[in-house]
C-alpha positions as CSV (number, residue, x, y, z in Angstrom):
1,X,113.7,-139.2,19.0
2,X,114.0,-142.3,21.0
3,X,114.4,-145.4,19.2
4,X,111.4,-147.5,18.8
5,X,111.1,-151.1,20.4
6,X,112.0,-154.1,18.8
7,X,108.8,-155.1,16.9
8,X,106.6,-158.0,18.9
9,X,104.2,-160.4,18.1
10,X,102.1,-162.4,20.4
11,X,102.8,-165.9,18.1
12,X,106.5,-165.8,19.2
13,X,105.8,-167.0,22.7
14,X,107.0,-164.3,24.8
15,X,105.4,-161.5,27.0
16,X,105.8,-157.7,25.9
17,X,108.1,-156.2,27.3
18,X,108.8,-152.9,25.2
19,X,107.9,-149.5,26.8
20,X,105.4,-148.3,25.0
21,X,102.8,-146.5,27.4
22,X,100.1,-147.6,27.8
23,X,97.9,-144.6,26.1
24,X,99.2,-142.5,23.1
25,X,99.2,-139.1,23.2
26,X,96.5,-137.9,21.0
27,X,98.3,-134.1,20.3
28,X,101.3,-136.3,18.4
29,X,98.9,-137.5,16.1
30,X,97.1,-135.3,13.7
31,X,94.9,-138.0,11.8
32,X,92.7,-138.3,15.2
33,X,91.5,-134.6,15.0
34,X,90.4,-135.2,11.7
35,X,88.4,-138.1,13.1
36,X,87.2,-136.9,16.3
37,X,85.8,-133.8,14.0
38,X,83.4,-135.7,12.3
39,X,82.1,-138.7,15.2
40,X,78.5,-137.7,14.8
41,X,78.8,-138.8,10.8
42,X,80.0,-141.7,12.4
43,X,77.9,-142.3,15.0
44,X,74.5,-141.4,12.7
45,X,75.1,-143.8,10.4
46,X,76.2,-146.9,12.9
47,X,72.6,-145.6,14.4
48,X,70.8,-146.1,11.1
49,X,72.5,-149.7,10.3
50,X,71.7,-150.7,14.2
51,X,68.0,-149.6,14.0
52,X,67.2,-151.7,11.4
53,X,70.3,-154.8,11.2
54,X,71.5,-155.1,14.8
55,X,70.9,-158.7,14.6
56,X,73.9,-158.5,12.0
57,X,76.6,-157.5,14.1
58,X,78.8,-160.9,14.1
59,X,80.0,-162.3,17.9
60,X,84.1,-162.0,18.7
61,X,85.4,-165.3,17.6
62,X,86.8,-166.3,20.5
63,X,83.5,-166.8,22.6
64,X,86.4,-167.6,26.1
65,X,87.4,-164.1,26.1
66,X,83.5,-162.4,26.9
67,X,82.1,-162.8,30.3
68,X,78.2,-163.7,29.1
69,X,78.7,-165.3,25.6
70,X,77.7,-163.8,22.2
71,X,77.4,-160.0,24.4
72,X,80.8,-158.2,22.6
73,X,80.2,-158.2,18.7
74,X,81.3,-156.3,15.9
75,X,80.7,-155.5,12.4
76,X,84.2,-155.3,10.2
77,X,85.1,-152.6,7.7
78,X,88.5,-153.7,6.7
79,X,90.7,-156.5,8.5
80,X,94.6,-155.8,8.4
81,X,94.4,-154.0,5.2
82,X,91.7,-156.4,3.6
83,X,89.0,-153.9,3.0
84,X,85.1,-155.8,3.2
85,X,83.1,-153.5,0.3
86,X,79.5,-155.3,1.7
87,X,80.3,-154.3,5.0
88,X,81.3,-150.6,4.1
89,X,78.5,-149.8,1.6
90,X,76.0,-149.6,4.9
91,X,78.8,-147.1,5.7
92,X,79.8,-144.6,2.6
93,X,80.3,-141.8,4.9
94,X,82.3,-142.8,7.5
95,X,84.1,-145.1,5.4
96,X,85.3,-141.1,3.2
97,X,86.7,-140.2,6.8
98,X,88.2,-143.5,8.0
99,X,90.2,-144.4,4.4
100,X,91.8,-140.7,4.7
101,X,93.5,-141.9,7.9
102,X,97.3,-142.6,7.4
103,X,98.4,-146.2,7.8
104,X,95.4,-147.7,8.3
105,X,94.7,-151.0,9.0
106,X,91.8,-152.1,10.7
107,X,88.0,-150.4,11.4
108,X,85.2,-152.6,12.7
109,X,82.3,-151.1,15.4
110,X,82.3,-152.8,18.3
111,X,79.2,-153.3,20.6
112,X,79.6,-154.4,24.3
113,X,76.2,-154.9,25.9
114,X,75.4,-154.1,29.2
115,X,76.4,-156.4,32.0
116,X,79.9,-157.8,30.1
117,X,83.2,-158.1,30.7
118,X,85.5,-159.1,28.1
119,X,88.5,-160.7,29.7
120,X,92.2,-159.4,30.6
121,X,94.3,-160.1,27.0
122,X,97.3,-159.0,24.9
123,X,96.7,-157.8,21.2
124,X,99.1,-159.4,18.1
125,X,101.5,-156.7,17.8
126,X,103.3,-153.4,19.1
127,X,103.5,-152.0,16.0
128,X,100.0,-150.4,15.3
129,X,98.0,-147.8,17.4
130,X,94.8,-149.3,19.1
131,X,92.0,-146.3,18.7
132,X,88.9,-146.7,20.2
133,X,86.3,-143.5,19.1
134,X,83.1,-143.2,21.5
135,X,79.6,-143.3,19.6
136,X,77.3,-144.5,22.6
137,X,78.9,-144.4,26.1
138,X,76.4,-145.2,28.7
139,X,78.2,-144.4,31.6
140,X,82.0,-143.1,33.0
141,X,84.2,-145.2,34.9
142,X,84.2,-147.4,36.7
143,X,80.9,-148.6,35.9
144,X,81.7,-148.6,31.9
145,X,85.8,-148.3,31.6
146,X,88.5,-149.7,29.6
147,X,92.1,-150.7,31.5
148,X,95.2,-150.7,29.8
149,X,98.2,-152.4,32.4
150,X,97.1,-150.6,35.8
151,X,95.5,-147.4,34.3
152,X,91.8,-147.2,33.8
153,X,90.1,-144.6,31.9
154,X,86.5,-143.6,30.5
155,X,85.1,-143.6,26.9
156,X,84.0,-140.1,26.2
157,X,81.3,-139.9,23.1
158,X,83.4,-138.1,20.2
159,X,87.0,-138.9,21.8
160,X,89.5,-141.3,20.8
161,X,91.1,-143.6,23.3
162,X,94.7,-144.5,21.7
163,X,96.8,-147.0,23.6
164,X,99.4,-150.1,22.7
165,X,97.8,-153.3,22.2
166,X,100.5,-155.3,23.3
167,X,99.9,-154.7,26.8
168,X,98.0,-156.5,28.6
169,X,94.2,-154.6,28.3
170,X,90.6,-155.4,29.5
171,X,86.8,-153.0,29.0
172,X,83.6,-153.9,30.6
173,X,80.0,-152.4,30.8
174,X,78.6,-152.9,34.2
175,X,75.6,-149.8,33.1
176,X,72.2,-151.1,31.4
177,X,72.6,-150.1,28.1
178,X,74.8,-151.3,25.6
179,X,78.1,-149.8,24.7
180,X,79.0,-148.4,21.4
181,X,82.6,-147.5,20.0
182,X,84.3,-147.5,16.8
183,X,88.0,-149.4,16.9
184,X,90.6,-148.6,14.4
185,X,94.0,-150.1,13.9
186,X,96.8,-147.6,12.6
187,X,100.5,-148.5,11.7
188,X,103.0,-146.8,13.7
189,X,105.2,-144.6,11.7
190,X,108.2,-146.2,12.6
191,X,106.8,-149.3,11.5
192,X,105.4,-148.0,8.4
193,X,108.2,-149.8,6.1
194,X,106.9,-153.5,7.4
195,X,103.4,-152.5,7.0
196,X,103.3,-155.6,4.7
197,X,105.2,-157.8,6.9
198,X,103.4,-156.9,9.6
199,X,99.4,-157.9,8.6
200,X,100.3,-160.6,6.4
201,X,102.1,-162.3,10.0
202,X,99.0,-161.3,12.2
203,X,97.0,-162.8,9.8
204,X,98.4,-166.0,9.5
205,X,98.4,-166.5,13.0
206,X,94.7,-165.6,13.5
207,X,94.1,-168.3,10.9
208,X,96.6,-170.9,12.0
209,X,94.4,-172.4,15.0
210,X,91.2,-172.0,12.5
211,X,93.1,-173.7,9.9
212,X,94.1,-176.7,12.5
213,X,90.0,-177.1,13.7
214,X,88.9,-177.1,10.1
215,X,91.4,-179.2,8.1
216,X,91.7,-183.0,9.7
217,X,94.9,-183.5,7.2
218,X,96.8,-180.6,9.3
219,X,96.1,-182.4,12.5
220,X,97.1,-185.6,11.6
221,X,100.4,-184.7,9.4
222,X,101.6,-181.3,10.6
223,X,100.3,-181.6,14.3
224,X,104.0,-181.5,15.6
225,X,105.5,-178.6,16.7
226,X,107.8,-177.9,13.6
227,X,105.7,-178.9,11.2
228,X,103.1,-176.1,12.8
229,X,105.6,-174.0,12.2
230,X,106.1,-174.5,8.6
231,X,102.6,-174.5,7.9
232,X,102.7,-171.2,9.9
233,X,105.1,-169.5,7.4
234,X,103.6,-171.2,4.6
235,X,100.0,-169.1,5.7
236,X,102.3,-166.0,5.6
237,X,103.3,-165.5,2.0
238,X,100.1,-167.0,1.3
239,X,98.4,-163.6,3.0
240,X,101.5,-161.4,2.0
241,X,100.8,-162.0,-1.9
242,X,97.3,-161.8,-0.7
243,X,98.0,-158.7,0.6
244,X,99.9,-157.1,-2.3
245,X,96.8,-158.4,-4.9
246,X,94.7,-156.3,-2.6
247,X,96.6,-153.5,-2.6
248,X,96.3,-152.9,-6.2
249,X,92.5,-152.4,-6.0
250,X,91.2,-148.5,-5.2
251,X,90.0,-148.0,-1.3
């Protein structure tokens, strides 16, 4: 077995350059079988909850990244291991299949609607799986595609698109209907032993700029680059005890 990368995260200031591929192999991992198995109990209920609560589906945070503003939005199931029980009750069935994964993470649907682009980025970290699972595709590539480095591929209702989100990656929906997938964060196995570690830091740099907007006292006394910093690891073992609280709770 080759040795993994060195672990990256996009808050220490330097590009990826680790040699991951770009897509995962889905045969090397067993747990997405036992997804791609069940999609349409998926895909019913995120039908149900849309026919009715559409409107509830919450806009990407960072408006910059979507070509026609308030277009990509999602609805959140768990966040970094922080599981959201009003968000999963719409969801009891799916939410069975999804906590059964190994190493979860993360689980939110994800609605891009037609005529958006969300913008070329890099994820947080190397050390989880990026899974997209297909619920609505309107159309194949390249007028509906997803592009991870130089490789484009298509969403394919019931299949799971698995690929490193530290590489630079970009999806648009040039069709005219809206785009539904299901994305799911899993820990790498060889990462497995940092799980903790590893949310608890991507979480407190999500928060850090948040923190900075909302709190005048952190701009004006810990605005300088080292005092950022502190305040930065102060954030972490304020989500890693988070974290470990939360863990102690049933899924």
């Amino acid at each position: 077995m080759s040795k993994p990368s060195a672990l990256w995260f996009s808050d220490s200031g330097t590009a990826f350059h680790g040699d991951e591929p770009y897509y995962f192999d889905n045969a090397t991992l067993p747990w997405t079988g036992l997804v791609e198995s069940q999609w349409t109990v998926i895909r019913d209920e995120l039908q149900a909850f849309i026919a009715g609560q559409r409107d509830q589906l919450q806009p990407y945070v960072d408006g910059a990244m979507v070509s026609r503003p308030n277009r990509w939005r999602t609805w959140g199931l768990m966040f970094w291991t922080l599981k959201s029980p009003r968000h999963c009750a719409p969801f009891p069935r799916s939410w069975a299949i999804l906590k059964d994964v190994p190493g979860l993470l993360a689980a939110s649907f994800n609605l891009l609607e037609e005529q958006t682009t969300i913008k070329p980025h890099f994820g947080n970290t190397n050390a989880i799986f990026r899974c997209h699972l297909g619920l609505s595709i309107p159309a194949p590539a390249p007028q509906c595609a997803f592009r991870v480095g130089d490789e484009v591929r298509s969403w394919e209702e019931g299949k799971l698109l698995v690929f490193c989100d530290a590489h630079q990656h970009t999806a648009w929906n040039n069709a005219r209907q809206d785009r539904y997938v299901l994305v799911m964060d899993v820990m790498r196995p060889e990462y497995a032993h940092r799980k903790l570690y590893v949310a608890s830091r991507v979480l407190a740099s999500i928060y850090l700029e948040p923190a900075y907007r909302k709190v005048k006292a952190l701009r004006t006394w810990f605005g300088g680059e080292r005092a950022r910093s502190v305040v930065f690891r102060l954030l972490h073992i304020y989500y890693a005890a988070r974290l470990r609280l939360h863990a102690l709770r049933p899924l």
